[in-house]
C-alpha positions, 0 to 999 in steps of 0.5 A: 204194813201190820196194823198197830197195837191199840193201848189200853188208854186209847180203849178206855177213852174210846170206851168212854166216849161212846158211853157218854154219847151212846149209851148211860155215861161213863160214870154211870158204867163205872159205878155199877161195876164198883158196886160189882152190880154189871161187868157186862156193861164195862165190857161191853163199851171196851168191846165195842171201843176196840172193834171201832179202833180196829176198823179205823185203822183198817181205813188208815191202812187202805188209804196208805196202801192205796196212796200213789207213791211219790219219789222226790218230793220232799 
């Protein structure tokens, strides 16, 4: 099984999250790069949303390639 595509609005409300957990809040990203003052911040979080999106759908795979296969049970 391939890995899915991730969306764009899964990257920024992953990108967000972490932001506001993490580091100075979405907010405060959004309104230095709407006065062109830091596209590395923006950057940044959406790197970082995507590198976790990819990692947990590494996880989900593996437990679905691992998972014992059941015949007639439904």
């Amino acid at each position: 099984m391939a890995a899915r595509n991730v969306t764009e609005e899964e990257i920024t409300a992953r990108a967000q999250k972490l932001a506001d957990e993490q580091g100075p809040g979405w907010e405060a990203v959004l309104a230095a790069e709407r006065v062109g003052k830091d596209t590395a911040a923006l950057r940044y979080w959406r790197q970082l949303a995507v590198k976790e999106l990819e990692a947990e759908d590494v996880t989900v795979l593996e437990v679905e390639a691992d998972a014992p296969k059941t015949i007639g049970l439904e």
